[in-house]
C-alpha positions as CSV (number, residue, x, y, z in Angstrom):
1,X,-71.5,-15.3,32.6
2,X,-73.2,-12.2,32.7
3,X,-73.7,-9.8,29.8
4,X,-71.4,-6.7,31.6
5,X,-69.3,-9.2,33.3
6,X,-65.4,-8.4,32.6
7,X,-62.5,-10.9,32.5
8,X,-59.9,-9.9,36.1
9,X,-57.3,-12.5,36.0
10,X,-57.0,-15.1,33.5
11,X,-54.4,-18.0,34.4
12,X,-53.0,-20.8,32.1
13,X,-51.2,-24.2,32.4
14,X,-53.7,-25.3,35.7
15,X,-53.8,-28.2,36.6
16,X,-57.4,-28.9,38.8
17,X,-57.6,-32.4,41.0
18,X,-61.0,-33.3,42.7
19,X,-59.9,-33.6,46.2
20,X,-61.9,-36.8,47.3
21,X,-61.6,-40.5,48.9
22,X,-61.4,-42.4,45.2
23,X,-60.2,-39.5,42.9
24,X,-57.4,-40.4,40.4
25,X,-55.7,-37.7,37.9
26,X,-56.6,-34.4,36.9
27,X,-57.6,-31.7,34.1
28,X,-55.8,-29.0,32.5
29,X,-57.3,-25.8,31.9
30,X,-57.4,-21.8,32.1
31,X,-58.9,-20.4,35.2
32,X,-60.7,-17.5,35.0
33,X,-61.5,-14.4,37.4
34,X,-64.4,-12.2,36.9
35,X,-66.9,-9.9,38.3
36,X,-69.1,-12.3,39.6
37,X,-67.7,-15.8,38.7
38,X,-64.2,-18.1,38.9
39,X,-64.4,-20.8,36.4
40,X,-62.3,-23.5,35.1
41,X,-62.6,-24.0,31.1
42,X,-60.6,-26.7,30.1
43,X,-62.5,-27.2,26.5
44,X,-61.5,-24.4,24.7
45,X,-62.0,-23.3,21.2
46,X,-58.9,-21.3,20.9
47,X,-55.5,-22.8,19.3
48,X,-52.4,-24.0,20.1
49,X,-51.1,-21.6,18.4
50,X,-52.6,-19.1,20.6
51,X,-52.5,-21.2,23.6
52,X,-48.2,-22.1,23.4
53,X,-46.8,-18.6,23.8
54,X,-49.3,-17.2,26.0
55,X,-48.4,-19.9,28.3
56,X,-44.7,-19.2,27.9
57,X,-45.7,-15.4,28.6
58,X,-47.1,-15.9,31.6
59,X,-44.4,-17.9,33.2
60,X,-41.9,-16.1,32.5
61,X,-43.6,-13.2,34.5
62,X,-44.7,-15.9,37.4
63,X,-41.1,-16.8,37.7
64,X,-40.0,-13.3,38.1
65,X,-42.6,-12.7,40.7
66,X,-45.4,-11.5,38.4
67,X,-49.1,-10.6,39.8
68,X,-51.5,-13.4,39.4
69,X,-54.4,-10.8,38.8
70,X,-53.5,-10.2,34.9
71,X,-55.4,-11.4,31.7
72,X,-53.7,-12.7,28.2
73,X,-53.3,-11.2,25.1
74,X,-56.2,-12.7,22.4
75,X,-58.4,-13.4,24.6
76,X,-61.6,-12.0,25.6
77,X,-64.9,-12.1,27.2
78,X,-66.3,-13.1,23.4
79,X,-63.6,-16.1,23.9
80,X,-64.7,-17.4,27.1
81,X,-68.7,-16.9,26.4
82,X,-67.9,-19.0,23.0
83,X,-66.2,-21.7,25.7
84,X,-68.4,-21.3,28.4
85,X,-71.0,-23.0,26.1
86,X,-68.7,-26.3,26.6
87,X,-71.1,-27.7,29.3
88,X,-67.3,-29.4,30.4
89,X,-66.1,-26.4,31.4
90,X,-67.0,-25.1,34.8
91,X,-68.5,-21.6,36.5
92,X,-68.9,-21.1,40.2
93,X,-70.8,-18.2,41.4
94,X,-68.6,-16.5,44.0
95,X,-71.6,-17.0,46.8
96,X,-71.5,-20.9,45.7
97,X,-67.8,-20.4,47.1
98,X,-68.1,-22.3,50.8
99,X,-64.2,-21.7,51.6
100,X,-61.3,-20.5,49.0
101,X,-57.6,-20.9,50.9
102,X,-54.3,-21.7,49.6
103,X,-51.6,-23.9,50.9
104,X,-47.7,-23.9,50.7
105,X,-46.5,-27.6,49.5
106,X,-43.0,-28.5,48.9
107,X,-43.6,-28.4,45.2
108,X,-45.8,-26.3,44.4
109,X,-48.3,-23.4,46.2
110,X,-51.9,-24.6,45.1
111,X,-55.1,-23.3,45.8
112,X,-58.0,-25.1,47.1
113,X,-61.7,-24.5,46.8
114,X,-65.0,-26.5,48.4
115,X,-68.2,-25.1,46.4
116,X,-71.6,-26.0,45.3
117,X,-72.3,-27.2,41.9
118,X,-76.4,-27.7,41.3
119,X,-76.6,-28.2,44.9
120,X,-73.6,-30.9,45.3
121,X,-70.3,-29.9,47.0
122,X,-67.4,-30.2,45.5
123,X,-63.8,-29.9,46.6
124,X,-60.7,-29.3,43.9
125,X,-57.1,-28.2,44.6
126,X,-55.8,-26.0,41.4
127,X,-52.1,-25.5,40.4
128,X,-50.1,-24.0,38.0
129,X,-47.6,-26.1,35.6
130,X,-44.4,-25.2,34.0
131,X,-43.7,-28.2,32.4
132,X,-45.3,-31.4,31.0
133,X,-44.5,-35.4,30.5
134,X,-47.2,-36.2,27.2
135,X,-46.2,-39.8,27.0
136,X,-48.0,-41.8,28.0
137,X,-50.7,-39.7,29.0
138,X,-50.2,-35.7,29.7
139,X,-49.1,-35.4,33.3
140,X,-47.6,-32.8,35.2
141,X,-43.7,-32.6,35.9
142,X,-43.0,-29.6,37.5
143,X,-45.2,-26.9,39.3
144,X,-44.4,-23.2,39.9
145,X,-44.8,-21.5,43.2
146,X,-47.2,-18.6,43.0
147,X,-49.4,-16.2,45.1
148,X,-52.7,-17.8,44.8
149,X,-53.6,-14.6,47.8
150,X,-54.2,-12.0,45.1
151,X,-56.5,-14.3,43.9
152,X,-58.4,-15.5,46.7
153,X,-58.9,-12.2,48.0
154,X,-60.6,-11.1,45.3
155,X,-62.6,-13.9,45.4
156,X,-63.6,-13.1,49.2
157,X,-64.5,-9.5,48.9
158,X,-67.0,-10.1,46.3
159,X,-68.8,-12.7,48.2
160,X,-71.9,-12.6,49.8
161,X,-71.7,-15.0,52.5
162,X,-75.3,-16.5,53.4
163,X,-76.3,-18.3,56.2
């Protein structure tokens, strides 16, 4: 993250699976919009305390047909810097970006995105979760249908596309 770089959409309660041939389960995280970069920070410093009713915030405004370009409350672009250090967590350079769509499923609209990371490519589909099973192991339950284009459009008008 760059110095001057600014937070544009910051999106809780995702849920990021590697699309692949022997791929099992999936991460929850916060995925982040900025000048320059999306990433994916699913080690986080901040609390549950924090992290609960920001969540609940955000989809209450998702179900009533909220924008998916917003940011949250308490957090920053100290915040993400601080969790950015988590060599976990994940940041893709928008020209690393090799195609950025989103698709309509029967539960859930998710947003899929094939990029390079240190010269491998990588494929992930990302979706947003309203509600959890935590027994045995956290798992999704139920998805929430949102406008991913917003999002992607951004993505794709920053980019410089190199041959």
């Amino acid at each position: 993250m760059e110095a001057d770089e600014r937070i544009h959409a910051h999106v809780m309660s995702v849920w990021r699976e590697a699309k692949g041939f022997f791929t099992i389960g999936g991460k929850e995280g916060m995925l982040f919009l900025t000048d320059n970069h999306v990433m994916f920070v699913s080690k986080t410093e901040r609390t549950k305390y924090w992290w609960e009713p920001a969540v609940k915030r955000q989809n209450i405004s998702f179900l009533r047909g909220g924008n998916m370009i917003r940011v949250q409350d308490g957090y920053n672009e100290n915040d993400l810097k601080i969790d950015l250090e988590n060599k976990k967590n994940l940041e893709i350079a928008f020209d690393n970006i090799l195609e950025i769509r989103s698709e309509e499923k029967e539960w859930a609209n998710v947003m899929h995105m094939r990029f390079l990371d240190d010269g491998e490519e990588k494929d992930y589909q990302f979706s947003i979760v309203l509600d959890w099973v935590k027994y045995p192991i956290k798992d999704p339950m139920k998805y929430l249908k949102v406008d991913w284009e917003p999002f992607i459009e951004f993505v794709t008008s920053r980019r410089r596309i190199s041959e």
